[in-house]
N, C-alpha and C positions, 0 to 999 in steps of 0.2 A: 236678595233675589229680585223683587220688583223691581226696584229703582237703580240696581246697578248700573255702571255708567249713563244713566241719563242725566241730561242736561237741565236744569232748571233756572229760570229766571227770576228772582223773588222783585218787586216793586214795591217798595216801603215808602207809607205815606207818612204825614204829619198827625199822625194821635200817639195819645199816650200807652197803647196797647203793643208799638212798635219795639219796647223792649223784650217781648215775647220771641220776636221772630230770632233773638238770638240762637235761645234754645232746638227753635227751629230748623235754623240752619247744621248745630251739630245734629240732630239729627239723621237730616237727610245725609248729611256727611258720611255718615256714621253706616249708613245701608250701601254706600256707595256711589250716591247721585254725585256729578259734579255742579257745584250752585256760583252763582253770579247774582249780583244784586245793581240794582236801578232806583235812585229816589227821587223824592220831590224835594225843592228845597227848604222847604218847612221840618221836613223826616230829618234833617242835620239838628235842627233842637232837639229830637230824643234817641238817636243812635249816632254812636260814635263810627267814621270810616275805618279808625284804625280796627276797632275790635271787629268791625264784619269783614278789612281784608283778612286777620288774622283766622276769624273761623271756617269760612270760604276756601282760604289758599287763593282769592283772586280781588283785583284790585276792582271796589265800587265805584260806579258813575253816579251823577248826578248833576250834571252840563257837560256842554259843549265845549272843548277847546279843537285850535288851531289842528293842534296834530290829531285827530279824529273826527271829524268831520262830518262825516255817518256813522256816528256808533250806534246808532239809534237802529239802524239800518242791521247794522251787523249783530248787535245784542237780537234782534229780531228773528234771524236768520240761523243765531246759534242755538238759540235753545229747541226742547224738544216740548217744555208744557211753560206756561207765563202766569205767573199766581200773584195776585197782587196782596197784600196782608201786612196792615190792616188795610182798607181801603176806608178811607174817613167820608164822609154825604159830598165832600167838595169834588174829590177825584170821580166817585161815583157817576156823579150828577158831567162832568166835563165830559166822562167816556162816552155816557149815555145821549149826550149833544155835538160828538163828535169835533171836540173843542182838542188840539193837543199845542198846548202851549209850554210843556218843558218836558225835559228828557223821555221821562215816565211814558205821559202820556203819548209823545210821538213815536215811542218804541211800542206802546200798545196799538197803536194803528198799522204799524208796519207789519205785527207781529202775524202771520196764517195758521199758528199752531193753536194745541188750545188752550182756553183760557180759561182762569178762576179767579175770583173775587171774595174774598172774608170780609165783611163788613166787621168795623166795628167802631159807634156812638152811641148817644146818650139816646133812650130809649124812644124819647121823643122825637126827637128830629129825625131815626130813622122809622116812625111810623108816621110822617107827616106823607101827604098827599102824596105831591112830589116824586120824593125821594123813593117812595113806594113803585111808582108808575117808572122811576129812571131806572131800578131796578128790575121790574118786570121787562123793561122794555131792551136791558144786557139779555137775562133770562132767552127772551124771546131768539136772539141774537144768536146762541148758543152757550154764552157763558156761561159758564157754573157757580151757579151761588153757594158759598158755605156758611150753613145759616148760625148765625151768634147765638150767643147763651145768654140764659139769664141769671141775674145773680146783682152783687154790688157791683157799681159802676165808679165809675171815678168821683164824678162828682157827686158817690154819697147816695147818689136815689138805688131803690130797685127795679131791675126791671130788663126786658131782651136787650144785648147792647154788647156784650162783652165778647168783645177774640175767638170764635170757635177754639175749642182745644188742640193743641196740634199734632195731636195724635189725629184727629179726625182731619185735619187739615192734609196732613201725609196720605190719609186714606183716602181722600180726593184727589190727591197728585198721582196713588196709584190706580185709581179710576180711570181719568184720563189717559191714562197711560196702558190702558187696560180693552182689549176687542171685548167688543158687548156682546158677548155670550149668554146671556141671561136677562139680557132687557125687555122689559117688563114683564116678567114674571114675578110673581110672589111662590116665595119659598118657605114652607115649614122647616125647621129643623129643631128638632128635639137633645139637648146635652142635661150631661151630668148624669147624677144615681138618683132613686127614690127609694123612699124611705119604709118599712112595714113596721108600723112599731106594736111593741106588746103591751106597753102602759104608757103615760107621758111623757116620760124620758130615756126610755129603750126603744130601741130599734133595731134589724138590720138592714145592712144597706152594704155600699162595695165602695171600693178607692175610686172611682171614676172622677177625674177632677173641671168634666167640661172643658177642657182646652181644645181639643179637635173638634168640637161644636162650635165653638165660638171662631175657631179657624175657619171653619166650613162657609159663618154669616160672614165671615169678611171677603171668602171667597168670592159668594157670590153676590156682595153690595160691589166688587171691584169691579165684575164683568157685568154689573147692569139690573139686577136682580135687586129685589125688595125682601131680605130676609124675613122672618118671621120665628120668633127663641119663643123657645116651651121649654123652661130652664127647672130640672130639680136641683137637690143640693152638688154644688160647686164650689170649687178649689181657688177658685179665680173673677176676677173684677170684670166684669159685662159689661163692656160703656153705656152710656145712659143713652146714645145716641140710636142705639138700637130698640126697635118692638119688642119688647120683651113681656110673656107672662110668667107667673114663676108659682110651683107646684110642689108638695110632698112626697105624696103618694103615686101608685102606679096608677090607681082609681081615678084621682084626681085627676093624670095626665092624660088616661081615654079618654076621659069626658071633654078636656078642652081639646084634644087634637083630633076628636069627634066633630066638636061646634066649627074649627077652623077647616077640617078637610076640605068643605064644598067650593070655599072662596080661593081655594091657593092651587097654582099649577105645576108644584112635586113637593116631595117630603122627602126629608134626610132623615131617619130615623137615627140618629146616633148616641140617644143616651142609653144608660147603664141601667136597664130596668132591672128594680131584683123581682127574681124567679118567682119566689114562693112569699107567703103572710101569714102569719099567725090565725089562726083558727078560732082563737078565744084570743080575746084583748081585754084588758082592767084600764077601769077608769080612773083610778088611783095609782098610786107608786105602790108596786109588789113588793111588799113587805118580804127582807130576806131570814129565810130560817133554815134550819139545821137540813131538812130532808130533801133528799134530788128533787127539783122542779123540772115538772117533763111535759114537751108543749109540743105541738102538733104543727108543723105548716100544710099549707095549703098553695096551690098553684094561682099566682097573680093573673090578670085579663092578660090576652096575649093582643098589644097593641095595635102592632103590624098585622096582623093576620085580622085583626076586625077591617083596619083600613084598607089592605087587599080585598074582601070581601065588598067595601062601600067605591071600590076604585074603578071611576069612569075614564077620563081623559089625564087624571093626573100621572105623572112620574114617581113613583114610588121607590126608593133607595133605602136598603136598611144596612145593618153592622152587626157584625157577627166578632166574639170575640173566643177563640179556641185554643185547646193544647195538643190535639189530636188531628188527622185524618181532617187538614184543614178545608177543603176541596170540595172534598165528598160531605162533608155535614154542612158546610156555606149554600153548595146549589141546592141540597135538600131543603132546607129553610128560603131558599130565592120560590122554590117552586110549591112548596106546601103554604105560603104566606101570600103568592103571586106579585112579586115583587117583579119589578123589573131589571134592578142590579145588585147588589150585593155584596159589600166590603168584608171581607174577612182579615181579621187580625191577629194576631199572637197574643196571648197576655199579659209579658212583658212588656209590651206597649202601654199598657194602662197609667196615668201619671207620668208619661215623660213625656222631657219638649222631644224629642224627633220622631217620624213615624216612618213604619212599615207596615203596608197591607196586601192585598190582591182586589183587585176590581172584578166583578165576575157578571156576568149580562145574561139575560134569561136565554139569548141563543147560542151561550156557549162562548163567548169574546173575554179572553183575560186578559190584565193586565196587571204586572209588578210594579209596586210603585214603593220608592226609598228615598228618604231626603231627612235630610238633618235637623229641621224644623216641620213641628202640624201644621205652619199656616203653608208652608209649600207645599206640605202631601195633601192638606185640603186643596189648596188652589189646580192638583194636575188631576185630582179625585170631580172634582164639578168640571175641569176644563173636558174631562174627558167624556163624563157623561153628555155633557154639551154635542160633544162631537158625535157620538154615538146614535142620541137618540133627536136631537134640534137640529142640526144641518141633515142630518140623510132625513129628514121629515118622518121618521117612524115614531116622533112624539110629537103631538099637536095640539093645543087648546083650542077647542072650539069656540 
């Protein structure tokens, strides 16, 4: 859905991280972008042309000849975003002095779209003086930095240096490519179940597998927004590149989305909180014997409804998930909690990739929403709120 038919320009320099970008390239393929590549001629020692026309479907540059003349010009002209990956301290540093001495670099001058930059060297040489200042000074520019990992490096050492992952690399091609609906905002959003256990190793808890949360944070890292994960137990891998806190209990999850509510300007509530907790808990494993064991629950904190209580200027979003009279018990809970909108679900939604919900607004605004994947119905669930309550100004941070 993002990236369909958009056009991407990849710029591959001379490191050894350039065999990454292959993968990369199926990627984006793979969602639908169409990719073209541009190199330096260092980048021809570690990727081959034939296998990036082969994964592209289009034929790479990397000089000038006779019969194109201005390709520089026109690669400029075609694409819709310019990612350069890896970008090594040499190109860096040429961009940053407005030096374009071969293909690469002349098509990045030509280029008005926007741009991205993955560094990736040796730890040292991109924390030297320099290289630091040539990058703040893209930064300043408007580039987008995609900031490198740390980890083994090639030559051995440890340390920041390494290729962002290109999952996150994707996820800044959809950034850009993305109206900043949510720029600067920090957002809470709460995924997955919490746990009530009765001794150390029991528990209940529900199938909620955190995928529509974790949908939710990429929604809104796309349109500008600084997520913020209050993650209980999940089904699924949370890139590391995201804020994340990670919690058991219900108990637990009040008290941090307590400490975080004052700093952040809305909250998705979308995890799986269980209802009720055991009344009496053993500190040891319950010994199993012959006669009915009969235990009590009791009613967990109710989250939302403390944070509607403490709710000044923030956007407060919760999830409702039902089998009944879906409508009438969603805006019940929008208005007994003071929410300002409210997702209600089905529960067969619970653990699958596609979603359906309904959107519902404290003044009565619905909206259906169905799509075949959670990161879309996340992505039209925050685009809408956006719309709703940040452009008509009926939500404002002070």
């Amino acid at each position: 859905m993002f990236l369909k038919g958009k056009k991407i320009l990849i710029g591959i320099t001379g490191g050894i991280a350039s065999y990454k970008i292959y993968e990369l390239i199926r990627l984006l393929i793979k969602e639908g972008a169409d990719v073209k590549t541009v190199l330096t001629p260092s980048a021809l020692n570690f990727v081959s042309p034939t296998v990036l026309s082969t994964l592209s479907g289009n034929e790479p540059y990397w000089d000038w000849d006779y019969r194109k003349p201005l390709i520089h010009i026109e690669l400029a002209k075609w694409c819709d975003a310019f990612l350069i990956a890896p970008a090594t301290v040499n190109t860096i540093s040429k961009l940053a002095c407005g030096i374009a001495d071969n293909l690469l670099t002349s098509t990045w001058f030509a280029c008005d779209k926007p741009k991205l930059i993955a560094p990736a060297a040796n730890s040292v040489m991109l924390s030297d003086g320099i290289i630091r200042e040539n990058l703040k000074s893209l930064r300043d520019s408007g580039v987008k930095i995609i900031p490198p990992e740390e980890g083994l490096l090639a030559c051995g050492e440890v340390g920041e240096g390494k290729l962002a992952d290109i999952n996150l690399i994707r996820d800044y091609l959809v950034k850009v490519l993305t109206p900043q609906r949510w720029k600067g905002k920090k957002v809470l959003i709460t995924l997955g179940a919490t746990k009530e256990y009765l001794d150390p190793v029991r528990f209940i808890s529900n199938s909620s597998s955190g995928k529509m949360g974790l949908a939710l944070a990429k929604a809104i890292f796309y349109q500008g927004g600084e997520p913020i994960l209050v993650a209980g137990d999940v089904r699924i891998d949370i890139p590391r590149w995201f804020r994340k806190f990670t919690v058991e209990t219900t108990e637990e999850m009040l008290k941090l989305c307590l400490e975080l509510f004052p700093s952040v300007d809305a909250v998705f509530m979308n995890s799986a909180v269980t209802d009720y907790r055991f009344k009496e808990t053993f500190r040891g494993k319950l010994k199993k014997k012959e006669q009915t064991l009969k235990v009590e629950l009791i009613p967990t904190p109710d989250i939302l409804k403390e944070l509607g209580k403490r709710k000044q200027n923030q956007l407060l979003v919760g999830f409702a998930v039902e089998t009944e009279n879906f409508i009438e018990n969603a805006f019940q809970k929008l208005k007994r909690k003071n929410l300002d909108a409210i997702v209600v679900n089905p529960a067969g939604v619970m653990g699958k990739n596609h979603y359906e919900g309904i959107l519902l607004t404290r003044d009565g605004k619905r909206e259906e929403i169905k799509t075949p994947t959670k990161e879309e119905g996340a992505f039209l669930i925050t685009e809408k709120v956006a719309q709703i309550f940040l452009e008509e100004s009926r939500w404002e941070r002070k």
